[in-house]
VEXDREN-2710 file (C-alpha; in Angstrom, 1 decimal):
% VEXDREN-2710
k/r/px/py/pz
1/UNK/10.0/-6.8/-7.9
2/UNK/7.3/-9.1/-7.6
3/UNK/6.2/-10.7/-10.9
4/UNK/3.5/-12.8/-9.7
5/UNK/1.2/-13.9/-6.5
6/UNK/-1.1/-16.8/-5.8
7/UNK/-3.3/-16.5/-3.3
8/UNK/-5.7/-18.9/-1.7
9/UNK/-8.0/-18.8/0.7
10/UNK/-7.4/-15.4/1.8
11/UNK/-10.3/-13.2/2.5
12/UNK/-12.5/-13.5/-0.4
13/UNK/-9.3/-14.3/-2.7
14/UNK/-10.2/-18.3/-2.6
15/UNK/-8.2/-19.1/-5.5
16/UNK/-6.6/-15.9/-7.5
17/UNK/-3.6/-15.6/-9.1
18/UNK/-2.4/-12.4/-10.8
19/UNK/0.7/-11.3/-12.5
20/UNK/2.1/-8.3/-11.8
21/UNK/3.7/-5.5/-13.7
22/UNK/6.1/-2.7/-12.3
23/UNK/3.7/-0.7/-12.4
24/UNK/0.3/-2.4/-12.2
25/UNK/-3.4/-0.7/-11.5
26/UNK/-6.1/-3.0/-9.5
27/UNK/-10.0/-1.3/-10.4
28/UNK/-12.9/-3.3/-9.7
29/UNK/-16.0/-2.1/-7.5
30/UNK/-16.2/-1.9/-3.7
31/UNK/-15.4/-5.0/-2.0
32/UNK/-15.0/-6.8/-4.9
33/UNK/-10.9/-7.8/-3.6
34/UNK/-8.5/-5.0/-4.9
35/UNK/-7.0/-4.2/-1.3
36/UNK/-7.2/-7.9/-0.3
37/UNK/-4.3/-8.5/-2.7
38/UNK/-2.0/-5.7/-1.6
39/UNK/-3.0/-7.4/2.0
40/UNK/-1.9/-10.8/1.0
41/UNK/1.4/-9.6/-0.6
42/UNK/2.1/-7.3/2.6
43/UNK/1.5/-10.1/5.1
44/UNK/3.4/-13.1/2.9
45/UNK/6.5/-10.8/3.7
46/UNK/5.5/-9.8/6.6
47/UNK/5.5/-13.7/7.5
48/UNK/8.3/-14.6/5.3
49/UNK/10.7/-11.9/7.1
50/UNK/9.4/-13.0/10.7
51/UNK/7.1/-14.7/12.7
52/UNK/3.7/-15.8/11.0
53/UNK/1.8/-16.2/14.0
54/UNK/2.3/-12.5/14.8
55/UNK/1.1/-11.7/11.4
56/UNK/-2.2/-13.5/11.1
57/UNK/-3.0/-13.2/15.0
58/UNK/-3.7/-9.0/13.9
59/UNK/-7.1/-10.3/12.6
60/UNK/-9.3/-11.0/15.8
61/UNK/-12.7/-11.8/17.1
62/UNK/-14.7/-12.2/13.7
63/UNK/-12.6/-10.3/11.1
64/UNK/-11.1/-13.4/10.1
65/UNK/-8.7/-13.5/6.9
66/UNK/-9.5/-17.7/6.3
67/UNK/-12.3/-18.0/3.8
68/UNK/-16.0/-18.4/4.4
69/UNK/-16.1/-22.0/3.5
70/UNK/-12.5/-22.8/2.3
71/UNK/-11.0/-25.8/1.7
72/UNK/-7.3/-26.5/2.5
73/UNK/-4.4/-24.3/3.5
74/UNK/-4.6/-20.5/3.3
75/UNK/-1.3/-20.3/1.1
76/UNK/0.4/-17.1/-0.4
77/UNK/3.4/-17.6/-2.9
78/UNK/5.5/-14.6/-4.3
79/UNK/7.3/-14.9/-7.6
80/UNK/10.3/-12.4/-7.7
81/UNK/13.5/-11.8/-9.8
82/UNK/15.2/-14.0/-6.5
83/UNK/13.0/-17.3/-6.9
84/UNK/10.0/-18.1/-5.4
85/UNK/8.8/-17.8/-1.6
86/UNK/5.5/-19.2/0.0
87/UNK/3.6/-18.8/3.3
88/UNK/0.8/-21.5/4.3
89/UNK/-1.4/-21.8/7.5
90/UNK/-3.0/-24.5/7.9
91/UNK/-6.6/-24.4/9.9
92/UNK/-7.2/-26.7/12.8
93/UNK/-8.8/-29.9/11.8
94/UNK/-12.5/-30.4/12.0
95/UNK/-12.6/-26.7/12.3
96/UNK/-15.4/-25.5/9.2
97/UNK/-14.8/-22.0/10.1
98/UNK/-11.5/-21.3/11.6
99/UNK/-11.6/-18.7/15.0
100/UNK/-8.0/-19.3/16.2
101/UNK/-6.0/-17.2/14.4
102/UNK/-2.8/-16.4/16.1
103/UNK/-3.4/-18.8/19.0
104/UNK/-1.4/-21.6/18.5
105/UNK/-3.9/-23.6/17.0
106/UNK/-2.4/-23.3/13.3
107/UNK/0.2/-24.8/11.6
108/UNK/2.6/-22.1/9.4
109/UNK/5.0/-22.8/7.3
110/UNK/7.5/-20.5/5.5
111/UNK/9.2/-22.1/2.1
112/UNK/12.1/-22.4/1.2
113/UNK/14.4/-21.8/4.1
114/UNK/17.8/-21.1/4.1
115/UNK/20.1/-18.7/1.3
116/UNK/16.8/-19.9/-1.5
117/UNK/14.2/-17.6/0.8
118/UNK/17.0/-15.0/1.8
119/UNK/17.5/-14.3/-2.4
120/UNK/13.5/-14.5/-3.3
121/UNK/13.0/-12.6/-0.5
122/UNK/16.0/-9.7/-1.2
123/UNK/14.3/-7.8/-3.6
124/UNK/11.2/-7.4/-1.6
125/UNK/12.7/-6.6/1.5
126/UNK/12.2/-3.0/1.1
127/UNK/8.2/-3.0/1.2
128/UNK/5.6/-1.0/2.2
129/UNK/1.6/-0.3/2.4
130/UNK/0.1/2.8/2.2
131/UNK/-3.2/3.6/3.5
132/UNK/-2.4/7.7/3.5
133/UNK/-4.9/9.5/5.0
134/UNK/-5.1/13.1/4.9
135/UNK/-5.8/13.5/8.8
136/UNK/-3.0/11.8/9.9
137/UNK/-0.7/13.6/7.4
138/UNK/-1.4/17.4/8.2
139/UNK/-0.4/16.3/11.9
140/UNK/2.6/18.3/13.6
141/UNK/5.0/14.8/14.2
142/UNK/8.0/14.1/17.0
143/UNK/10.5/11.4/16.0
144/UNK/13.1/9.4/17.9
145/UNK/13.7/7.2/15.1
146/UNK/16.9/8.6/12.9
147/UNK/15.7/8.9/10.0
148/UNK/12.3/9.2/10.7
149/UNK/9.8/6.9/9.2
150/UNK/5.9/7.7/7.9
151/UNK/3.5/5.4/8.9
152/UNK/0.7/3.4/7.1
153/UNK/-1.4/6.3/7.2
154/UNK/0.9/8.8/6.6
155/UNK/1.7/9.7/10.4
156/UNK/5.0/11.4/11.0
157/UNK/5.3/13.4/7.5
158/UNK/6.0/16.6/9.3
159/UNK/9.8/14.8/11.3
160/UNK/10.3/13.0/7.6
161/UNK/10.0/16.3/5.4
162/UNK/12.3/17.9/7.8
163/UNK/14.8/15.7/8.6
164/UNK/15.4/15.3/4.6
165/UNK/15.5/19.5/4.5
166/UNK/17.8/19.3/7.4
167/UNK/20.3/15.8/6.2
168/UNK/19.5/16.0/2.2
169/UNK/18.7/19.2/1.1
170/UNK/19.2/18.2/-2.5
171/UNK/17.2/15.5/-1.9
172/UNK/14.3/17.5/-0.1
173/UNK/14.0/20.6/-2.7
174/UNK/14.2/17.7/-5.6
175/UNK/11.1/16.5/-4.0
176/UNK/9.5/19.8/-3.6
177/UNK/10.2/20.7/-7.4
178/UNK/8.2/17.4/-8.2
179/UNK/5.2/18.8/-5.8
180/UNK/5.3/21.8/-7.2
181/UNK/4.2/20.1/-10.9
182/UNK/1.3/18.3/-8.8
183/UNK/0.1/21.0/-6.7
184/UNK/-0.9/24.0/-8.3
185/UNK/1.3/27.5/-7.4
186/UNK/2.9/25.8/-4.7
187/UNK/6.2/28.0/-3.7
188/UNK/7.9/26.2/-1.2
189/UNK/7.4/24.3/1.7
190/UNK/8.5/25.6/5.7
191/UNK/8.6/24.1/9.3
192/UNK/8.0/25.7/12.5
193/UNK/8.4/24.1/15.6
194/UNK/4.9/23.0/17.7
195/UNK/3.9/21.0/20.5
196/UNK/3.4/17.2/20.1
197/UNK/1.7/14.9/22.9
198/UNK/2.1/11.7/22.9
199/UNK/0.5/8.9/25.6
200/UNK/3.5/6.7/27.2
201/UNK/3.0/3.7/28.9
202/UNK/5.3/3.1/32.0
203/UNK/5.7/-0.1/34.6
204/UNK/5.3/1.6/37.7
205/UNK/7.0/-1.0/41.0
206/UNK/5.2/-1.2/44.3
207/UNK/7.3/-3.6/46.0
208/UNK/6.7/-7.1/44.2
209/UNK/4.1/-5.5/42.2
210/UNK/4.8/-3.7/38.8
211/UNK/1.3/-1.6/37.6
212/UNK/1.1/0.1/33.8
213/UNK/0.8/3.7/34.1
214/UNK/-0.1/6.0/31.3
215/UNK/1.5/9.5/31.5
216/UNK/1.3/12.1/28.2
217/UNK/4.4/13.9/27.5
218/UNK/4.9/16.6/25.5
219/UNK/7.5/16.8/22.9
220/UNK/8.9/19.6/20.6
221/UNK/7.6/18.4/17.0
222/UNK/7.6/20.1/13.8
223/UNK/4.5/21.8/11.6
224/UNK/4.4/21.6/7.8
225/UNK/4.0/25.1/6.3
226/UNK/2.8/25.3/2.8
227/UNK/4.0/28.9/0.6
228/UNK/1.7/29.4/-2.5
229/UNK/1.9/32.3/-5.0
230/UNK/-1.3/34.5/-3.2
231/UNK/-0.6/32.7/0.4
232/UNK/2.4/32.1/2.6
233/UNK/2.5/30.4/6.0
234/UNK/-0.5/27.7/5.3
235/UNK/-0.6/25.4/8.3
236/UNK/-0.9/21.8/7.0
237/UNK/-3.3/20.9/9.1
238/UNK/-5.4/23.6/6.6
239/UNK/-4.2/21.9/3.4
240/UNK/-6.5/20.5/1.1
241/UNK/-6.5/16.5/0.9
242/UNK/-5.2/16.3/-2.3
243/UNK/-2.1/18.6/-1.4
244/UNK/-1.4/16.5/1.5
245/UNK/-2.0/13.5/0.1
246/UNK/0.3/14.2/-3.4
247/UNK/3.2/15.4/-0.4
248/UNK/2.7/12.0/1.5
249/UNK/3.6/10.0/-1.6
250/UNK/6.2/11.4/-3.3
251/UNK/7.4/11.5/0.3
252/UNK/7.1/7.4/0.0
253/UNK/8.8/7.2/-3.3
254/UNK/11.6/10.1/-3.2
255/UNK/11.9/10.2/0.6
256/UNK/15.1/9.0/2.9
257/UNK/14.0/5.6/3.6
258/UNK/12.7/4.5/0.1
259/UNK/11.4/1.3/-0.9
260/UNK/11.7/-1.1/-3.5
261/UNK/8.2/-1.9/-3.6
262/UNK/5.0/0.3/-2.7
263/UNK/1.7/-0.7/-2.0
264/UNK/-0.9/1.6/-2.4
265/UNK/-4.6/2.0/-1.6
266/UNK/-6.6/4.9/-3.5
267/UNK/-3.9/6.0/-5.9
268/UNK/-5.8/9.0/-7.3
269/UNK/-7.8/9.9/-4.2
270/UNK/-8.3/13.0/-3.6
271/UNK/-6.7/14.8/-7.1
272/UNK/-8.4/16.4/-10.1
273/UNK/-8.6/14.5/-13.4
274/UNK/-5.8/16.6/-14.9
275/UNK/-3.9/16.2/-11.5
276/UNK/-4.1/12.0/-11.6
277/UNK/-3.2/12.8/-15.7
278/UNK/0.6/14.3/-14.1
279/UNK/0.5/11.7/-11.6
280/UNK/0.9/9.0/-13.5
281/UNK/3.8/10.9/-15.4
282/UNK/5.6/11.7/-12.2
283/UNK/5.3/8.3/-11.2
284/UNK/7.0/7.0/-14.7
285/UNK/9.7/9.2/-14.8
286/UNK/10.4/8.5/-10.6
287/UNK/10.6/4.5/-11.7
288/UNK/12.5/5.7/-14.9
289/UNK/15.0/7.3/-12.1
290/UNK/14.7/4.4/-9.9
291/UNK/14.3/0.8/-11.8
292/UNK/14.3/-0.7/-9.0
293/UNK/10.9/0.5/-8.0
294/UNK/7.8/-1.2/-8.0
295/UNK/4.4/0.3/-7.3
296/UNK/1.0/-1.9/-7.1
297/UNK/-1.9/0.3/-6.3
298/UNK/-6.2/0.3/-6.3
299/UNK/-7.7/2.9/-7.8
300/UNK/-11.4/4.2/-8.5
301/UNK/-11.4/6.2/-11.4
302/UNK/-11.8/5.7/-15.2
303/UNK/-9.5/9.0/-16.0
304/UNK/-5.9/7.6/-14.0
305/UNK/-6.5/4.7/-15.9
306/UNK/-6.5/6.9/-19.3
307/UNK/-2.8/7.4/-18.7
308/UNK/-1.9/4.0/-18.2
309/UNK/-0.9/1.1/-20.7
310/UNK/-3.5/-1.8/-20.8
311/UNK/-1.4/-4.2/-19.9
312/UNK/-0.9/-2.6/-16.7
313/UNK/-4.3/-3.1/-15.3
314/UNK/-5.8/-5.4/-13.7
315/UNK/-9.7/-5.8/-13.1
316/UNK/-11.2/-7.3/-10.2
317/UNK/-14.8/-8.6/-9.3
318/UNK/-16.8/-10.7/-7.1
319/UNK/-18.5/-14.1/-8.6
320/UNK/-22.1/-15.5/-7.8
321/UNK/-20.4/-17.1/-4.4
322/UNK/-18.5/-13.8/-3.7
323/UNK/-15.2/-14.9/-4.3
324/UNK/-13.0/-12.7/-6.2
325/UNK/-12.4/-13.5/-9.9
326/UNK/-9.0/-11.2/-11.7
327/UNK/-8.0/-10.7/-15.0
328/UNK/-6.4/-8.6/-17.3
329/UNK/-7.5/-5.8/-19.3
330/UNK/-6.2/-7.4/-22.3
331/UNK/-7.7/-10.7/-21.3
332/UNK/-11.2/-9.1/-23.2
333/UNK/-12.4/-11.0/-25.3
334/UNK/-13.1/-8.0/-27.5
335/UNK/-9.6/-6.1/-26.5
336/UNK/-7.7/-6.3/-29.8
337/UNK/-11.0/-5.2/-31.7
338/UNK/-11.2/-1.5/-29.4
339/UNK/-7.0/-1.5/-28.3
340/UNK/-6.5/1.8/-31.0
341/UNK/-10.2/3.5/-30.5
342/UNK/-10.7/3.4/-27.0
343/UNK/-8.1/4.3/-23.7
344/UNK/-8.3/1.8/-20.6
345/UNK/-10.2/4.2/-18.9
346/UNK/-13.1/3.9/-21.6
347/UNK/-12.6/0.7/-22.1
348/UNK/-13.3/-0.2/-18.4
349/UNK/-16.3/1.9/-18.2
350/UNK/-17.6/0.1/-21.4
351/UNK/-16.4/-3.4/-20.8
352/UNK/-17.7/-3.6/-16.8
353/UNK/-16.0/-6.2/-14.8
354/UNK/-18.8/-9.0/-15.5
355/UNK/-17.4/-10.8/-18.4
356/UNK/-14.7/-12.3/-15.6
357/UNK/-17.4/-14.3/-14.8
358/UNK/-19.1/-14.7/-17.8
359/UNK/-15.8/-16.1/-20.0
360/UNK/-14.1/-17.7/-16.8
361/UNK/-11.0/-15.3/-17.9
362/UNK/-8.4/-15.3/-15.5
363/UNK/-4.6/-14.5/-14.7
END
């Protein structure tokens, strides 16, 4: 797992570093950072594990990841149970607001190298971010890949789900039993073949000449069908959001390909209070089941964080200059004094997120 990040100059993280929990909660109001920080620790590995240019030359044209105004390197360094890894990019000099992302005019550099990065780097190696979105998971889904693989957004549940019913059906009906506690009088969980269409792009020769060509092929995919108690045969793509989006994670944490550490945007979105109340205990008995397993996530709402410890959450807000300030829960000044009257959930809604800035409390 990843115990700690420090992050500079990323977005509007300018200086921010936050320790991290196995389970650990960012809340903080719109734009104030929270899915900045999953960004920074997806792209330090994404960097770490491959080429950095690659990484930072995704953010084009104006959405620029440097900071309006920063000074020095943009720098992101993971602590994990293996050591310590960093990535830094360094602007372009006399460039006040850097534009060149990605195009050779940046300096990266990935420390250490060698075995020291391979064993900080081993048990994070395993990583992904989820940005599910209900759309993209109701989709019928065609796979080549073996075992299939969701996407970011979720795309592909449908070839995941049955591949897993199909190679691990211990595995799959484990993961449906765990649904079933989420997703009220949900029976069981079908397939049914349907037709998927996908764009191609093909290098077409005339003579010396090679010209793209874009053809749309059609492919035999699979549907999800949902059984409930008082309706059977339920297409996915009429699901409700929550449904879909409780079957794309624990499809994330208890699926073939899982990983050691989850990143998660909008934990709770889309469930009921009493629904993010059993999520959280799903999730603590999956990491019971899996120690291995590490799961940072934003989240919106007072009631998930009712169900978590305080020392799991972290708060995040903006300053007067817009840069992004972090701190604990139990950082309050006024934490011990509430702890056994108040949840976290209460005590975020009483406590706010501007004493950050008022005390100077940080990570």
């Amino acid at each position: 797992m990843i115990s700690e990040v420090s992050i500079k100059n990323f977005k509007s993280l300018r200086d921010v570093r936050v320790k991290l929990e196995r389970f650990t909660v960012f809340v903080g109001a719109n734009g104030s950072g929270k899915t900045s920080v999953l960004e920074a620790i997806h792209a330090a590995v994404q960097a770490a594990t491959g080429d950095p240019q690659k990484v930072f030359a995704r953010e084009r044209h104006g959405d620029w990841v440097y900071t309006r105004g920063g000074v020095g390197d943009l720098s992101i360094r993971c602590a994990t149970a293996g050591g310590e890894f960093a990535v830094e990019a360094t602007p372009p000099a006399g460039d006040p607001l850097p534009q060149s992302f990605g195009r050779g005019h940046w300096e990266y550099r990935v420390t250490p190298r060698g075995p020291a990065l391979t064993a900080a780097l081993d048990p994070v190696k395993n990583l992904v971010f989820q940005r599910l979105d209900a759309a993209a998971l109701s989709q019928p889904s065609y796979s080549e890949i073996d075992p299939p693989r969701l996407a970011s957004t979720g795309a592909g549940l449908a070839s995941v789900l049955a591949a897993m019913a199909l190679t691990d059906p211990g595995g799959f009906e484990r993961l449906v039993d765990v649904a079933r506690t989420l997703i009220p009088r949900l029976k069981r969980i079908r397939f049914r073949k349907a037709t998927v269409r996908k764009t191609e792009r093909e290098l077409v020769q005339f003579g010396t000449r090679a010209v793209e060509d874009r053809r749309t092929r059609r492919y035999n995919g699979e549907l999800i069908l949902l059984d409930f108690e008082h309706a059977e045969n339920v297409s996915a793509r009429t699901a409700s959001e929550g449904t879909l989006l409780v079957l794309g994670l624990l499809t994330v944490l208890l699926g073939p390909t899982r990983p050691h550490v989850v990143l998660l945007d909008d934990l709770e979105h889309g469930l009921h209070p009493l629904g993010q109340e059993q999520l959280i205990g799903v999730i603590d008995k999956i990491q019971d089941q899996f120690p291995d397993l590490q799961l940072l996530a934003t989240a919106h709402s007072p009631y998930l964080l009712n169900y978590v410890r305080p020392e799991q959450v972290r708060i995040i807000t903006a300053d007067p200059d817009g840069d992004a300030r972090c701190g604990l829960l139990t950082d309050h000044p006024k934490f011990s004094t509430w702890r056994n009257e108040l949840a976290p959930g209460e005590m975020w809604s009483v406590f706010g997120e501007k004493w950050l800035t008022e005390t100077g409390a940080a990570v």
